[in-house]
C-alpha positions in Angstrom: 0.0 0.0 0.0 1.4 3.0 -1.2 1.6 6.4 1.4 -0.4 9.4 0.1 0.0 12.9 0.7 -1.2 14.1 4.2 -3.9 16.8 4.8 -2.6 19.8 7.1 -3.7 17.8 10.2 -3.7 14.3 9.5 -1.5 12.0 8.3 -2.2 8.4 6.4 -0.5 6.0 8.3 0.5 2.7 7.0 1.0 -0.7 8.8 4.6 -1.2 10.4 6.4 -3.9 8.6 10.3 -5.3 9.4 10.9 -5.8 6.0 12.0 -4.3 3.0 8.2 -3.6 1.7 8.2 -0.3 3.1 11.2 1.3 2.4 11.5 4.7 0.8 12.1 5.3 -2.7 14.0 8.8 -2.4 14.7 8.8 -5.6 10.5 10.2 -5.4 11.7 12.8 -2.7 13.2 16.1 -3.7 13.4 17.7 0.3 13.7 16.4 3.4 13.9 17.8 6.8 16.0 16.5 9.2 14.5 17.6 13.3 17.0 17.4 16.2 16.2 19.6 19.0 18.7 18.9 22.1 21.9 19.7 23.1 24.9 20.9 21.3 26.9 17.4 21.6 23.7 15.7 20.1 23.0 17.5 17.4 27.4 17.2 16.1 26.1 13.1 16.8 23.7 13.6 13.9 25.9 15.2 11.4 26.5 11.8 9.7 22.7 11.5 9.1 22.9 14.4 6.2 25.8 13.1 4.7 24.2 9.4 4.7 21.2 11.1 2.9 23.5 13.2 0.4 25.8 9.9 -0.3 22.7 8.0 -1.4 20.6 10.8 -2.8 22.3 13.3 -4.2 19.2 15.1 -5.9 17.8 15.9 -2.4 17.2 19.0 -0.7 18.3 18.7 3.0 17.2 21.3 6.2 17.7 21.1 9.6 15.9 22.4 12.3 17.5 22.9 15.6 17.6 24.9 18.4 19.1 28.0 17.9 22.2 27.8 20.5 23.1 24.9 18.4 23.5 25.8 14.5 26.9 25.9 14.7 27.5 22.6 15.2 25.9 22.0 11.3 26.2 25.2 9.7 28.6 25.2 6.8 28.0 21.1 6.8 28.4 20.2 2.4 25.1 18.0 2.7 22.6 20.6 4.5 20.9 23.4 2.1 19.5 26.0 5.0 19.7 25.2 8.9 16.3 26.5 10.6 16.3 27.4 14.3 14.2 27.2 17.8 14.8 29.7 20.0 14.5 28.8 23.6 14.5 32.5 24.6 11.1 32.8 22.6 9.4 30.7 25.6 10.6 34.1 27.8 9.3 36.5 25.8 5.5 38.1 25.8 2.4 35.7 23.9 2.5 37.9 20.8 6.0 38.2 20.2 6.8 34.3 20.9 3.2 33.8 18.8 4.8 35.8 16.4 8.3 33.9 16.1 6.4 30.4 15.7 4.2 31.5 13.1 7.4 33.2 11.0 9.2 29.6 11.5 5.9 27.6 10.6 5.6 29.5 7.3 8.8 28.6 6.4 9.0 25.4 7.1 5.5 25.2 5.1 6.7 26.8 2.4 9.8 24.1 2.3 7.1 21.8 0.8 9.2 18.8 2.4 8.4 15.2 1.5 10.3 13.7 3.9 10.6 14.1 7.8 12.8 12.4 10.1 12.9 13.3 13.9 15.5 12.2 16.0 14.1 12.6 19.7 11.6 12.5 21.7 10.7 16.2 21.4 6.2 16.5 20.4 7.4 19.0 18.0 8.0 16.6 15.6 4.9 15.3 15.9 2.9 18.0 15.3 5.5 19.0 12.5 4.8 15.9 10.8 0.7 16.5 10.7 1.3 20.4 10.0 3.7 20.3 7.1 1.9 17.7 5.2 5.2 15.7 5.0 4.7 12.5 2.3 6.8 10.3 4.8 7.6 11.1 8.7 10.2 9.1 10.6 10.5 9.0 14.4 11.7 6.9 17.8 9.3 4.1 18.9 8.6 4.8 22.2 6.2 2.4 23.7 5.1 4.8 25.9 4.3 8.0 23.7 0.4 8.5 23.0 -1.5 7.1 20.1 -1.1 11.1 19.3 2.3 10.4 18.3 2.5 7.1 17.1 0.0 7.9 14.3 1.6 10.9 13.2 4.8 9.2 11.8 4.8 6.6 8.5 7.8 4.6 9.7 9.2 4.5 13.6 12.3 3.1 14.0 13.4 0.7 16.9 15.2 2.3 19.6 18.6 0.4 21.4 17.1 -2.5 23.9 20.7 -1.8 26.2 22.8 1.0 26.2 26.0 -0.9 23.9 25.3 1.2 20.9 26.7 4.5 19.7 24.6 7.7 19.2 25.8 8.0 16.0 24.3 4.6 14.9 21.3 5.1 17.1 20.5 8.8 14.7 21.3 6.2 11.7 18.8 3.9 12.1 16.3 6.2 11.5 17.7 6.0 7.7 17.9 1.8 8.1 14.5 2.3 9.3 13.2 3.8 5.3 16.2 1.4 3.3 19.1 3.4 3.2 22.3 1.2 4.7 25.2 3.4 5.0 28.5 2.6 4.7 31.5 2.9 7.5 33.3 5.8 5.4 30.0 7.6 5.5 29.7 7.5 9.0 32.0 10.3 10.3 31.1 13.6 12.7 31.4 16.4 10.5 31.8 19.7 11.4 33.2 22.9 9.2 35.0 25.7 11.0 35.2 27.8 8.4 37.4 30.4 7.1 36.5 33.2 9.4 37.1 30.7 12.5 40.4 29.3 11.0 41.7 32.8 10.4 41.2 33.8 14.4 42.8 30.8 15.5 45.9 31.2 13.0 46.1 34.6 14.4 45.5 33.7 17.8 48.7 30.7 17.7 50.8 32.8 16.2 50.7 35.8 18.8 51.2 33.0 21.5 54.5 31.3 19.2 52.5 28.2 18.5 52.9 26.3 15.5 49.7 24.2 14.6 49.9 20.1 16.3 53.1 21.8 18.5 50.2 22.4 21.5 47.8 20.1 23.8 44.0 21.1 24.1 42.8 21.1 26.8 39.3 21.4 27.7 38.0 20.2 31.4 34.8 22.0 32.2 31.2 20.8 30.9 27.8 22.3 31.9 27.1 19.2 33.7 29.6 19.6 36.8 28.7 16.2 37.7 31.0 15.2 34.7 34.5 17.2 35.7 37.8 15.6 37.1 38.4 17.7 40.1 40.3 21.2 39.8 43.2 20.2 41.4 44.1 17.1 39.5 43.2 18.8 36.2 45.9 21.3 37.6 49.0 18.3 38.5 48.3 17.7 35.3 48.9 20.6 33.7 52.3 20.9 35.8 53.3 16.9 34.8 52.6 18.2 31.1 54.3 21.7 31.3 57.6 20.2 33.1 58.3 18.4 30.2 58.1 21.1 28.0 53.9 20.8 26.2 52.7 24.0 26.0 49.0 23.9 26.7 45.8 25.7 25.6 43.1 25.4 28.3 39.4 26.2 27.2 35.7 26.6 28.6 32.5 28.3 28.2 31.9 31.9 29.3 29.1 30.5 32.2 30.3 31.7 35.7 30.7 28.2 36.4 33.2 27.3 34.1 35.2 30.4 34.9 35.2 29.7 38.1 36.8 26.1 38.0 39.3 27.4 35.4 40.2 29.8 37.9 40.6 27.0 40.7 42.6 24.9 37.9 45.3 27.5 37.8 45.5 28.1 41.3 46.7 24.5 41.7 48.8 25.0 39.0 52.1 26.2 38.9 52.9 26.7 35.0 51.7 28.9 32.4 48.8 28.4 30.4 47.0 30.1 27.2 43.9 30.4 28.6 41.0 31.1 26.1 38.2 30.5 28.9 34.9 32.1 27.3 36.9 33.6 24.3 36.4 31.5 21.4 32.8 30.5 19.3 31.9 26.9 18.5 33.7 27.3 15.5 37.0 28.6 16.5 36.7 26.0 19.4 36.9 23.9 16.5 39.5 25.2 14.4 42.0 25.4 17.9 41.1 21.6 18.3 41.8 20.8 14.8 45.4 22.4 15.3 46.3 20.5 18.4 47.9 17.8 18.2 45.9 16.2 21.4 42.4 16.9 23.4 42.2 16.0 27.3 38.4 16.9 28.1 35.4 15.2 30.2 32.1 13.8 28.2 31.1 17.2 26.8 30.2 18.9 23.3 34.1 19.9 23.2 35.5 16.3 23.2 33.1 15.4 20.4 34.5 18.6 18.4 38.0 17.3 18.5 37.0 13.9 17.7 35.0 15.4 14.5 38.2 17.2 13.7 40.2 14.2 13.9 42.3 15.6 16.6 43.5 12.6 18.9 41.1 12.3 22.2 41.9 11.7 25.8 37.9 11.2 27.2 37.4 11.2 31.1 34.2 9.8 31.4 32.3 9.2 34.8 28.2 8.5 35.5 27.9 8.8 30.9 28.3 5.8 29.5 31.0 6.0 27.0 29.6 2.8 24.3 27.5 5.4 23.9 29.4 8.6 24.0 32.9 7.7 23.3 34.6 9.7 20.9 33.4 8.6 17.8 36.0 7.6 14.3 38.7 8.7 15.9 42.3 8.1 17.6 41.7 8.0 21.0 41.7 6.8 25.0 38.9 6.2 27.4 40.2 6.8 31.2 37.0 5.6 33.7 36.9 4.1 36.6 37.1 0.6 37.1 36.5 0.5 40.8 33.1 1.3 40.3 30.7 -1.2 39.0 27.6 1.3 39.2 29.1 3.3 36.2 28.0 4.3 33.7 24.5 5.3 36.2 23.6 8.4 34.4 23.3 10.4 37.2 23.9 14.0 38.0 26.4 12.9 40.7 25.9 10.3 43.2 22.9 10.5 45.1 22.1 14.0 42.6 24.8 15.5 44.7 26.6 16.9 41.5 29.6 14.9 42.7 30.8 11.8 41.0 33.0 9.7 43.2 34.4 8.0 39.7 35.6 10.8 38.7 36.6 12.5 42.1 38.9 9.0 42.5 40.3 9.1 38.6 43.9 8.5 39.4 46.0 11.1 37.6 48.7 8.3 36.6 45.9 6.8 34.5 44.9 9.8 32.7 48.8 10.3 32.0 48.9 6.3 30.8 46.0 7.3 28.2 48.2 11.0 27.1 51.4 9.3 26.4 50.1 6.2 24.4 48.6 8.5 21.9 51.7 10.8 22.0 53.7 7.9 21.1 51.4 6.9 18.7 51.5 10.6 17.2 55.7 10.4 16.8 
């Protein structure tokens, strides 16, 4: 049985089949747009899903729509034709002007005339998207749980991971397995463009510091989520172990007050010199310094997944995140967790939700320094 074209608030819904019988024919779709509303790390994870699309339909039209904070992260990409944004300050502002911003996005996205949709989370948006816009085909998560609201507003859900052993990366790519398209291990990597504007900064920013690009280590310890950081003052013994044998080092981290302060803390426990570009540098120059380094120490954050998507070798620290699922992904690297700790990975925001991860409070230094100087030697 063949899909027809929805009504404005309806959608024709087929009957779920495993097989083949209902895959896609994109060679019959000219646009599709590609929803991923969470956080910046997630939406780099997803990158590979526009090139899959690009690789095995190069005819195709591709948008994204994500939340604003996060365009960055696939502005620029070769396989995307416009990148559409969310705000999350409209939710702040007054009825008619947040009234106002949705129905400016809506039209757009109406006007896009897209065939295909494929959601990636869990986010009712995309339901609603997929009624509104009329979409030929609609792709989304299978949660069991979600109302018959959402499961009848999506042609094709896609099974979602039974355990946690499987990659984000894969998990966004079976939403294309899902409609027929198998893509291929080359396909597969995290892109992200700097661009020139980005790349110029950071050229300009190495050379007033006497740094030759890959002559530097990266390194960036903060993350949102301070249930995720190595404490200050090992991040600082390391800096000194690094330092005394002659690495210069390039510390990073947002501009939040948090961050700033446990930079600050870092350096107080350190007794070396840094270049410290705390709150200084875009998404995109972050990602032109971490493709000049020639190594990335960081915790699970959005940063560590910037230097793996710029191929720049990765030292990952990961505590209560599970790293099968967000390891560095395609890249040279080291995982340093605990294994004293059988509860990890638990997912929590520290133990007991104290903001406090005793895996990562009890990270030995000497392991983190095992991981640096077996990818150094694998560098020279």
């Amino acid at each position: 049985m063949q899909p027809v074209r929805a009504s404005r608030f309806s959608v024709k819904v087929r009957a779920m089949f495993t097989g083949p019988v209902d895959r896609i024919d994109l060679s019959s779709v000219r646009r599709i747009l590609v929803v991923k509303l969470r956080h910046h790390g997630d939406v780099l994870l997803a990158s590979p899903v526009f090139s899959v699309l690009k690789a095995h339909a190069p005819h195709v039209e591709i948008d994204a729509l994500v939340y604003a904070d996060t365009r960055d992260m696939l502005t620029l990409h070769p396989a995307i034709t416009e990148v559409l944004c969310i705000d999350r300050q409209w939710k702040t502002q007054g009825t008619s002007q947040r009234l106002s911003a949705e129905w400016s996005l809506f039209s757009r996205l109406k006007s896009g005339r897209y065939d295909l949709l494929i959601h990636l989370t869990e986010h009712p948006r995309g339901a609603w998207l997929a009624r509104a816009l009329g979409c030929r085909y609609a792709v989304a998560p299978d949660y069991r749980d979600k109302p018959t609201f959402w499961r009848k507003s999506f042609t094709h859900r896609y099974s979602l991971p039974l355990n946690p052993r499987r990659h984000t990366v894969e998990s966004n790519l079976d939403a294309l397995r899902r409609i027929g398209v198998q893509p291929a291990i080359e396909e597969r990597r995290v892109q992200l463009v700097s661009g020139g504007s980005a790349d110029s900064e950071i050229r300009e920013i190495l050379a007033t510091n006497g740094l030759a690009e890959k002559s530097f280590i990266h390194i960036h310890p903060t993350s949102r989520w301070q249930f995720k950081c190595w404490p200050a003052e090992l991040t600082g013994q390391l800096i000194d172990i690094l330092a005394g044998r002659g690495e210069r080092i390039v510390l990073t981290a947002a501009p939040s007050e948090a961050e700033r302060d446990m930079v600050q803390s870092i350096l107080r426990h350190s007794r070396h010199a840094v270049i410290d570009l705390t709150g200084k540098l875009s998404l995109k120059s972050l990602a032109a310094l971490s493709a000049r380094a020639k190594l990335f120490i960081g915790v699970d954050s959005a940063p560590m997944h910037i230097a793996a998507a710029m191929d720049t070798p990765v030292v990952a620290l990961f505590g209560p995140s599970g790293e099968t699922q967000w390891g560095p992904w395609q890249v040279m690297h080291r995982i340093v967790s605990s294994d004293q700790h059988p509860c990890r990975p638990c997912g929590n925001d520290g133990c007991g939700g104290g903001k406090i991860s005793d895996c990562l409070v009890q990270l030995p230094l000497a392991r983190v320094m095992q991981a640096v100087d077996e990818l150094l030697a694998l560098r020279s």
